[in-house]
C-alpha positions, -999 to +999 in steps of 0.1 A: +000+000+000+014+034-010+021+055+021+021+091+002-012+108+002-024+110-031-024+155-029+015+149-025+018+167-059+017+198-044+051+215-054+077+218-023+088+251-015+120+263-004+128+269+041+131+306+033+099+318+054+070+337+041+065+360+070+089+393+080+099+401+112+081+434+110+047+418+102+036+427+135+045+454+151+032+473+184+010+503+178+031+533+188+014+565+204+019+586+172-007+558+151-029+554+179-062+572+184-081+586+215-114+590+212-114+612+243-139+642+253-138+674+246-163+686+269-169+672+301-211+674+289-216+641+275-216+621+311-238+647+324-263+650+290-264+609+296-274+613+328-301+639+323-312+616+292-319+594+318-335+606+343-360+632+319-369+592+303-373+576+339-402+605+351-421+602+317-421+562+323-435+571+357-457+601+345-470+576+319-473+546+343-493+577+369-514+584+341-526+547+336-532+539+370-555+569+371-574+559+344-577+525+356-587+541+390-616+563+368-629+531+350-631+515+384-651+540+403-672+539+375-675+503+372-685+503+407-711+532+403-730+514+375-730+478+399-743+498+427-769+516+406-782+481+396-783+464+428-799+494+447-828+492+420 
């Protein structure tokens, strides 16, 4: 039984290596970027985002419960109406 696989007629290339020693090299500050802040506003505009979103949630959630609460006493006006007849 042969022992060479039969894609052994791939051509053999020489020891000299593909690869350079400056393939890689460490970024140095010059070829870096910062993405830094030039105000110190965006921290506080996130913040105030978030709190101006949290009281409409709870404005909207307020509003809810007091239509709820409306429908209720209503509800409960119309079964005592009918019972009291």
């Amino acid at each position: 039984m042969k022992q060479i696989p039969s894609h052994s007629n791939t051509p053999t290339f020489g020891v000299k290596s593909q690869t350079t020693s400056f393939l890689y090299q460490p970024p140095t500050k010059a070829n870096t970027v910062r993405y830094k802040s030039k105000s110190g506003l965006v921290g506080a505009s996130l913040f105030v985002i978030a709190v101006v979103s949290f009281s409409l949630f709870l404005k909207g959630c307020a509003d809810d419960v007091d239509r709820q609460q409306t429908a209720s006493f209503k509800y409960q006006e119309q079964t005592t109406n009918l019972l009291s007849k």
